[in-house]
N, C-alpha and C positions, 0 to 999 in steps of 0.2 A: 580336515574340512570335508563335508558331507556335499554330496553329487548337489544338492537342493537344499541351500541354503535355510533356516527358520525362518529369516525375515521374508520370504519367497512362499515358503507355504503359507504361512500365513496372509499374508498379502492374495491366495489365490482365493483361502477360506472366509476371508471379510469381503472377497467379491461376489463369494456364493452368497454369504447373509443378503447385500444390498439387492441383488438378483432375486431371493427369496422377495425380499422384503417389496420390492417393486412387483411383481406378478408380471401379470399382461403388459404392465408399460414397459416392461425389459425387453426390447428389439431382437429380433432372432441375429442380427450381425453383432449384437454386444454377448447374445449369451454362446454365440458362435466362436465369437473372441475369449471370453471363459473357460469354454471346455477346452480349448486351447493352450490356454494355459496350465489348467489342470493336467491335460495329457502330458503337459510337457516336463511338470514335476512329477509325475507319477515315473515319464520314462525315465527321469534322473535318480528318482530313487530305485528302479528295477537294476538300471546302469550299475550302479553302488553295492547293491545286494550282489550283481555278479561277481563283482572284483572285492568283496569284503570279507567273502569267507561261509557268506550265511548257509543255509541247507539249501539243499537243491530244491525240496519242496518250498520254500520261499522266496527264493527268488522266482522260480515259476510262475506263483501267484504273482505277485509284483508285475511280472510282465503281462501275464494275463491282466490284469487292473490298467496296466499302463495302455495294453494292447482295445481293450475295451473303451478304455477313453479314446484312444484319437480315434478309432469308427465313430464315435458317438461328436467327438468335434467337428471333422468330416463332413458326418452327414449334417450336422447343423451348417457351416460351412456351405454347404449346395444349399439348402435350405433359405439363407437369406440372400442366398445370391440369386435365388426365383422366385424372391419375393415371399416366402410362404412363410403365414404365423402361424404359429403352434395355438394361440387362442380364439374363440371366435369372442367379437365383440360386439355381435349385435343382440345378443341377450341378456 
């Protein structure tokens, strides 16, 4: 069994479509909750990479990827919790 399930990646990459798909009506706490998730499959696959065998150059990346999503969840995360959107809407 793999750190990160398929039905789970998947499930994180149909959240990114509908988030594309919606623009500006995607609320910074729903795309906060997103990255969220993504960090959290990414950490599961860096996890995996450590203990699987893979190169060290790869798994580093991995974590680097993993490590770059949750800053990026994080600061979304503060972000809708002070109210702030990423879009402006009055033009």
């Amino acid at each position: 069994m793999t750190a990160a399930p398929a039905a789970q990646v998947s499930a994180v990459l149909a959240w990114a479509a509908r988030l594309a798909a919606a623009g500006p009506a995607a609320g910074t706490a729903e795309t906060a909750a997103y990255l969220t998730a993504k960090a959290a499959v990414l950490e599961a696959i860096a996890a995996e990479r450590g203990r699987g065998g893979w190169s060290p150059e790869d798994t580093a990346a991995a974590r680097d990827a993993a490590t770059a999503a949750r800053k990026a969840a994080d600061t979304a995360a503060l972000a809708a919790a002070a109210g702030i959107t990423p879009w402006r809407t009055d033009r």
